[in-house]
MARLUM-526637 format. One line per field, with one value per residue (C-alpha): residue number from 0; x, z, y. Coordinates in steps of 0.2 Angstrom, whole numbers. Example, Ala and Ser with C-alpha at 12.3 -4.5 7.8 and 13.67 -1.06 7.14 Angstrom:
BEGIN
seq: (0:1) $
X: (62:68) $
Z: (39:36) $
Y: (-22:-5) $
% end
This chain:
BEGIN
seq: (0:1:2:3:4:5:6:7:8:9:10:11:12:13:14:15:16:17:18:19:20:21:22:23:24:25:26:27:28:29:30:31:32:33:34:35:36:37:38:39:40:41:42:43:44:45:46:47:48:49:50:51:52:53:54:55:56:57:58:59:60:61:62:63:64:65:66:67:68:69:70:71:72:73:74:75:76:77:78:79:80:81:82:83:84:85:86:87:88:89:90:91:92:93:94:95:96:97:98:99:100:101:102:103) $
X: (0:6:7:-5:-16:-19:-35:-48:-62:-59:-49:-60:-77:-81:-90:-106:-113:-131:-145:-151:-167:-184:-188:-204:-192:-192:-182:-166:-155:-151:-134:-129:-120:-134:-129:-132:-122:-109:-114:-114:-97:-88:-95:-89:-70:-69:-73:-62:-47:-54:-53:-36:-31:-36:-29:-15:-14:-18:-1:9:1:4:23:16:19:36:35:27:27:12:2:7:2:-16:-20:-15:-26:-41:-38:-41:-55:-63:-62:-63:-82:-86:-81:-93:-108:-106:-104:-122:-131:-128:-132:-150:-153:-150:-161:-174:-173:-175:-193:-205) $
Z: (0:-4:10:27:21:37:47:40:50:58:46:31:38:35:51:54:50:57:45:38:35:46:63:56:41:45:36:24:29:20:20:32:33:34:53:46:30:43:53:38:30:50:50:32:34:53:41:28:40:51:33:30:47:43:28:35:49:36:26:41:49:30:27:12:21:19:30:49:54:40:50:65:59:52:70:82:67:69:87:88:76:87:102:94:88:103:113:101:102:121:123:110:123:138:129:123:139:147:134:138:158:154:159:145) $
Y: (0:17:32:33:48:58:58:68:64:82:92:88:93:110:121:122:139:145:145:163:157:165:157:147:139:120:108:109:120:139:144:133:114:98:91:73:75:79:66:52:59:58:40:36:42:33:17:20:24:9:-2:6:-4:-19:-22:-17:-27:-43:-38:-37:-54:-63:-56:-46:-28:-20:-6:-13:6:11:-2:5:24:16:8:23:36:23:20:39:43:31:38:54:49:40:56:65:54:53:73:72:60:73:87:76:71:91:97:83:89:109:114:120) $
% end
């Protein structure tokens, strides 16, 4: 396999911009990024490094890989994008559950 190609489930994403849209506008989002898209394209690159690993990991254990430290580099960058997004979707389940507890 070629070079490790850096982590980019941070650097890649672009910020999240409020919406310029009225108060009553529902749905889509007008000037602004789509929080799922976000969500989705996080998820994807945390596979694709995660798939990076693996195969890795399979040339290293078959003999086939002829530099040991590209596997090394693709385990700690998937180690981290996955604490990273379970960092994330723990930090989103506080802020759920203090929204769900706020009186109306």
């Amino acid at each position: 396999m070629d070079a490790i190609a850096p982590i980019g489930a941070v650097s890649g994403l672009s910020p999240v911009t409020a919406s310029s849209g009225s108060g009553g506008e529902t749905g889509g989002t007008a000037g602004g990024v789509d929080f799922g898209a976000m969500v989705a394209q996080g998820l994807q690159r945390l596979q694709q490094v995660q798939d990076t690993a693996d195969g890795l990991a399979v040339q290293a254990a078959t003999g086939r890989l002829t530099d040991v430290h590209d596997y090394m580099i693709a385990a700690t960058q998937a180690s981290l994008a996955t604490s990273l997004a379970a960092a994330v979707r723990n930090r989103a389940l506080e802020s759920f559950n203090e929204i769900m507890r706020m009186q109306a």
